[in-house]
C-alpha positions in Angstrom: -39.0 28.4 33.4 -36.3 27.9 30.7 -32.7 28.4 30.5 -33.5 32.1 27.8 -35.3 33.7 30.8 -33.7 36.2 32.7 -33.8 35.6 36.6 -33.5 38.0 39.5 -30.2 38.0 41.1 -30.9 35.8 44.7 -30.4 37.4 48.0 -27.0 36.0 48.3 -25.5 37.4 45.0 -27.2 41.3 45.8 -25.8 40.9 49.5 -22.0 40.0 48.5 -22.4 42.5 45.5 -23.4 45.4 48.5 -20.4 44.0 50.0 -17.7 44.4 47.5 -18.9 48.0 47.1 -18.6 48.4 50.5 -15.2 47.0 50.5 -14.5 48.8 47.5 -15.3 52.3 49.0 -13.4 51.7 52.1 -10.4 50.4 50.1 -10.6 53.7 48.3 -11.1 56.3 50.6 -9.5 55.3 54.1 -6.8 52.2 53.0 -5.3 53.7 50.1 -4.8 56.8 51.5 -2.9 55.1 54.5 -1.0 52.9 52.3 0.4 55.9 49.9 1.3 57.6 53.3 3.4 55.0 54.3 5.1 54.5 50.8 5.9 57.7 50.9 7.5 58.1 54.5 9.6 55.2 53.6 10.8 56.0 50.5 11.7 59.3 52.1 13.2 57.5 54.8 15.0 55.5 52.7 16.3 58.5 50.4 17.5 60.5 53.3 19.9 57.9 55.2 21.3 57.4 51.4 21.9 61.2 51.0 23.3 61.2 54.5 25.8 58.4 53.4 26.5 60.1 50.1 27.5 63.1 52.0 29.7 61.4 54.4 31.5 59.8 51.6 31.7 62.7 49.7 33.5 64.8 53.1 35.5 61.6 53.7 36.7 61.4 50.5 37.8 64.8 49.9 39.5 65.2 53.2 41.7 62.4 52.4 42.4 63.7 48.8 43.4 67.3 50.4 45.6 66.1 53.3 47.4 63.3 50.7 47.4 65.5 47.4 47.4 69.2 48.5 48.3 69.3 51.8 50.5 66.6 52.9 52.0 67.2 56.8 49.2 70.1 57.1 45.7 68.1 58.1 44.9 71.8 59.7 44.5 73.5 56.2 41.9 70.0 54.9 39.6 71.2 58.2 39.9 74.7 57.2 39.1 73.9 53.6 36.0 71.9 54.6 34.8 73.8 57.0 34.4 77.0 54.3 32.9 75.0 52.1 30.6 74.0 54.8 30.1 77.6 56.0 29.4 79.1 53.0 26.8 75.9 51.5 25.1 77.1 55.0 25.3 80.5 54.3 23.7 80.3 50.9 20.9 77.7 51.9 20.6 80.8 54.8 20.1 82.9 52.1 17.5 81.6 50.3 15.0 81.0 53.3 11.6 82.9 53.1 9.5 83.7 55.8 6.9 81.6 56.2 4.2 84.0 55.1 5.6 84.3 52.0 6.3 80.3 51.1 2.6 79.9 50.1 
């Protein structure tokens, strides 16, 4: 038998080569699956408590620049401010619900 011949792969070699596809297949269908799951909850996760903190900086912000710039010695008319801005953001997030019947 020379070196130029081609040889049948042994036992070994077609047993760790069903193996890798095997690996390969569950890697694919069940793992990654999983893993893009979880990168996605926690880059959610991650994005909401940043919005939340946005927002809260945002209100913070602007009810000191109203009570120090607008209306100094009236804290009353900030709150009143903020909470029509608040009202109507709710009101026009309200409006542009659908029923769930018609989201699809």
């Amino acid at each position: 038998m020379s070196d130029a011949e081609p040889r049948d792969p042994d036992l070994v070699d077609r047993l760790l080569a069903q193996l890798d596809h095997v690996l390969d297949l569950v890697h694919d269908r069940v793992l990654r699956p999983i893993l893009l799951a979880g990168r996605f909850l926690a880059y959610g996760f991650i994005l909401l408590l940043v919005s939340f903190v946005l927002v809260s900086l945002v209100i913070i912000g602007l009810v000191r620049v109203l009570n120090v710039y607008l209306f100094a010695g009236h804290e009353w008319l900030s709150y009143l401010v903020i909470g029509a801005l608040s009202l109507v953001t709710g009101l026009v997030i309200w409006r542009r619900r659908r029923p769930m019947n018609l989201r699809k």
